[in-house]
C-alpha positions in Angstrom: 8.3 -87.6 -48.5 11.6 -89.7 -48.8 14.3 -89.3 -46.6 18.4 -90.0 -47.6 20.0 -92.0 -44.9 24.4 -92.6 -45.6 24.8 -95.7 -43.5 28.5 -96.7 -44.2 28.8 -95.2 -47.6 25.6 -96.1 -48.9 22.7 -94.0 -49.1 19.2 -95.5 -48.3 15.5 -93.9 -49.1 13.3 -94.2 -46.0 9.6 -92.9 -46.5 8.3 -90.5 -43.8 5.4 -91.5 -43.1 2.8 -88.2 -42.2 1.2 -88.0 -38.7 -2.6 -89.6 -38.7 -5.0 -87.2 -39.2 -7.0 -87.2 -35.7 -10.7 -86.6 -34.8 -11.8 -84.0 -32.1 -14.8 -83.7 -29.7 -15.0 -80.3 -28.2 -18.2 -80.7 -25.7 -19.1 -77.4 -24.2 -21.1 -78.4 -21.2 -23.1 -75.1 -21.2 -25.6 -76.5 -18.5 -23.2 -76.2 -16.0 -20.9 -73.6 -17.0 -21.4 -70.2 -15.3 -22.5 -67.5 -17.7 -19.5 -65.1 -16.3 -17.4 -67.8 -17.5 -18.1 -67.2 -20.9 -15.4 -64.9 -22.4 -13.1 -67.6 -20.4 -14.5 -70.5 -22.4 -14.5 -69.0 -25.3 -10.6 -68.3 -25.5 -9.8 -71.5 -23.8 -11.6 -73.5 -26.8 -10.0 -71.1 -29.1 -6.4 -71.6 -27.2 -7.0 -75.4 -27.3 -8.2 -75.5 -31.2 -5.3 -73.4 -32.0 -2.5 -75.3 -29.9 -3.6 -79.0 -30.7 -4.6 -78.9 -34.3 -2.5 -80.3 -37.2 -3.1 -80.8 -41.1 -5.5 -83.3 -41.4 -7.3 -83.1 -38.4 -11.1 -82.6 -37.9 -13.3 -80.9 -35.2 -16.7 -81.1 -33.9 -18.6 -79.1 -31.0 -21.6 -80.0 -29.6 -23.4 -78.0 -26.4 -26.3 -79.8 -24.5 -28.0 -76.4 -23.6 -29.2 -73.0 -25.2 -26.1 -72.4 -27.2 -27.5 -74.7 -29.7 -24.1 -75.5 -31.0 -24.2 -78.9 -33.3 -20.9 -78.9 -35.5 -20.1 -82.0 -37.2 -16.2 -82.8 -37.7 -14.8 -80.8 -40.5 -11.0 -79.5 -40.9 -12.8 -75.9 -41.5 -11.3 -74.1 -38.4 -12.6 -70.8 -39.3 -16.2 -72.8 -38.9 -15.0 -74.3 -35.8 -14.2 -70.6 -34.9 -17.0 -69.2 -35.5 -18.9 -72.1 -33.3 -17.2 -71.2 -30.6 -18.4 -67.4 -30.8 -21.6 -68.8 -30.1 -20.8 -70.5 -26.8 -22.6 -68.8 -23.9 -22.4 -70.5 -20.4 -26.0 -71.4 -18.5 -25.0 -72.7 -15.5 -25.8 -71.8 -12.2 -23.6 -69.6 -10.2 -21.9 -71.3 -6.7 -24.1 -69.7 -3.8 -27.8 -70.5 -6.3 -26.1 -74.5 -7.0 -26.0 -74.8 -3.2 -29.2 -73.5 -2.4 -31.1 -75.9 -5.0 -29.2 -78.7 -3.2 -31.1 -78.0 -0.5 -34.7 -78.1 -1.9 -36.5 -80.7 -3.7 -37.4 -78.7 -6.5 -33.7 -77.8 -6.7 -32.1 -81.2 -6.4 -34.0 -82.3 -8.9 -33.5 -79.6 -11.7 -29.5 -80.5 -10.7 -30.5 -84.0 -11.4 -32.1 -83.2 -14.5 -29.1 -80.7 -16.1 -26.7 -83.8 -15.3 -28.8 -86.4 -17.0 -29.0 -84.0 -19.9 -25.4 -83.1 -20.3 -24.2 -86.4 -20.2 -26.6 -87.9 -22.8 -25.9 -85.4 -25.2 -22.4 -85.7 -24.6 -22.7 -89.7 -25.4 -24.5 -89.3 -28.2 -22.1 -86.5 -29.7 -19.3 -89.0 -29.4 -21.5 -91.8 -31.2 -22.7 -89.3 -33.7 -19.0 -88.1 -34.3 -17.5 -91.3 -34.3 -20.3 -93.1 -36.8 -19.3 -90.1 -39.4 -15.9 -90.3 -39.0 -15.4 -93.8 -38.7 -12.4 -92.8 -36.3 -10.1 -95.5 -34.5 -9.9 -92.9 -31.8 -12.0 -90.0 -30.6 -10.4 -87.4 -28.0 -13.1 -85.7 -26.5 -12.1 -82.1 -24.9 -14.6 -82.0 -22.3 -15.5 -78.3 -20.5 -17.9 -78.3 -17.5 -17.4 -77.6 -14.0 -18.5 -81.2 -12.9 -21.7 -82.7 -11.3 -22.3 -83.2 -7.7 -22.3 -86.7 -6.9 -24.0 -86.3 -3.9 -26.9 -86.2 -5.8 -26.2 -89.5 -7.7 -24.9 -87.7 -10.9 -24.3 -91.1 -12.7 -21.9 -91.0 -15.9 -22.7 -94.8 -17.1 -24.1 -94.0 -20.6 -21.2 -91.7 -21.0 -18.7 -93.9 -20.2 -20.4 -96.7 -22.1 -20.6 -94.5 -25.1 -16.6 -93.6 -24.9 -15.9 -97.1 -24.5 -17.4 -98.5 -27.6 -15.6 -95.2 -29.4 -12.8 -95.7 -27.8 -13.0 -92.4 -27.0 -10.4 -90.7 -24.7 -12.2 -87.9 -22.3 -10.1 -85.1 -20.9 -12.3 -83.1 -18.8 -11.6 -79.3 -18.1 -13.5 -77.2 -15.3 -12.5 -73.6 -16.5 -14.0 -72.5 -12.9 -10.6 -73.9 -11.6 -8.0 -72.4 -14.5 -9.2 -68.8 -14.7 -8.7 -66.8 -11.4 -11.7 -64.3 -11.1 -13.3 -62.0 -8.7 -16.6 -64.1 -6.6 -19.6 -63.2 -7.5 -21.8 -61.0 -5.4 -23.3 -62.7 -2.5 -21.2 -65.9 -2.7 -18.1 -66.4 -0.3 -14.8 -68.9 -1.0 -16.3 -71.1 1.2 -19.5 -71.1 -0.9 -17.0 -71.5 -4.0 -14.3 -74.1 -2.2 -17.6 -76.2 -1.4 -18.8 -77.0 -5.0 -15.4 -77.7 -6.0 -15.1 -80.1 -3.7 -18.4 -81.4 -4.7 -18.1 -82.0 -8.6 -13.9 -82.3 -8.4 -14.9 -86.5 -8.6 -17.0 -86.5 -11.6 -14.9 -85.1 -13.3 -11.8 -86.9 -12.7 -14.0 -90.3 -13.0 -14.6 -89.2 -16.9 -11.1 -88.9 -17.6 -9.8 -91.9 -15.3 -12.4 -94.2 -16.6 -11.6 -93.2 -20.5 -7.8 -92.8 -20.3 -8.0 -89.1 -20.2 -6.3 -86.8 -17.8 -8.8 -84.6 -15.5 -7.9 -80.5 -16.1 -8.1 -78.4 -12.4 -5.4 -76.4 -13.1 -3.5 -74.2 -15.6 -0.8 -76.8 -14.8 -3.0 -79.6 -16.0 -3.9 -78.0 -19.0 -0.6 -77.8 -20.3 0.2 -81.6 -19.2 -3.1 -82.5 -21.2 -2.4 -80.5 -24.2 1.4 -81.7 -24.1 -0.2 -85.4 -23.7 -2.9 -85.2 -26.9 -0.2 -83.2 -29.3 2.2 -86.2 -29.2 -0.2 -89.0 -29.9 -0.8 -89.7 -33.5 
């Protein structure tokens, strides 16, 4: 589109040059999601595909656990819609995550869902960025964290956004949505694994340039953040 610009009397054409179409990684980290968080995660990916996307742009969703979800980036937003639907959170609630902390058996299954999560999560942003060919990669990252008292390394991951140039913003929807606790589980139980996975999650997003999500405050910071780059 050309623009008309009077500069003292005499009218100049400027081209306008349109916005960069931009690549999006929406990793649903359904290993360590609750499952009662699931209508929440489903209308916050919705909510963030609706408020961040512009003509142009592409999506992808991957999920490391049972959802199965393996989208590769397409501008189809009813696909990426329709993805989303299929979300389901598998991860475990906040008084059965302290109790596996406790027992071999248990620390090691929480060893075992980090490892997985995070792999998956570096290979979705190789896979995305090898078939886009993208200059950037903004990867929209939903889990409630890992507990680094367990040694819940992100290496490969940050290795992997690194050589994408891939910015992670990481979003715990645990901390956004205000619900009732669960039976059997106190605020204490609850405050504890917050403070327990709050560092993994804001290492992803310091590490890659991000900005870490634990509030509704956040989220609107973040989206305000990723809407103005080009």
């Amino acid at each position: 589109m050309l623009l008309a610009v009077s500069l003292t009397g005499v009218s100049i054409l400027h081209a306008q040059v349109p916005a960069a179409s931009r690549t999006f990684l929406l990793f649903v980290d359904d290993l360590h999601l609750e499952f009662r968080s699931t209508p929440v995660l489903r209308d916050l990916a919705r909510g963030l595909v609706a408020r961040l996307t512009r003509d142009g742009d592409q999506w992808a969703i991957v999920t490391p656990g049972t959802s199965s979800v393996s989208l590769a980036p397409t501008a189809d937003i009813a696909a990426v819609e329709a993805e989303i639907r299929r979300v389901t959170g598998g991860g475990m609630p906040p008084r059965q995550f302290l109790d596996a902390r406790q027992q071999v058996n248990g620390a090691a299954e929480l060893r075992l869902r980090s490892a997985v999560a995070q792999e998956s999560a570096a290979r979705a942003i190789a896979a995305v960025t090898a078939a886009r060919e993208a200059s950037r990669v903004t990867v929209l990252y939903l889990s409630d964290g890992y507990d680094a008292g367990l040694g819940a390394a992100s290496g490969d991951l940050l290795l992997a956004a690194a050589a994408a140039n891939a910015q992670i913003y990481p979003i715990d929807a645990r901390r956004i949505a205000a619900r009732s606790l669960p039976q059997g589980t106190s605020q204490i139980d609850v405050d504890t694994v917050l403070e327990s996975t709050r560092d993994s999650l804001i290492t992803l997003a310091a590490q890659t340039g991000g900005v870490p999500v634990l509030s509704a405050a956040d989220l609107d910071t973040a989206v305000s953040r990723i809407a103005a780059s080009r």
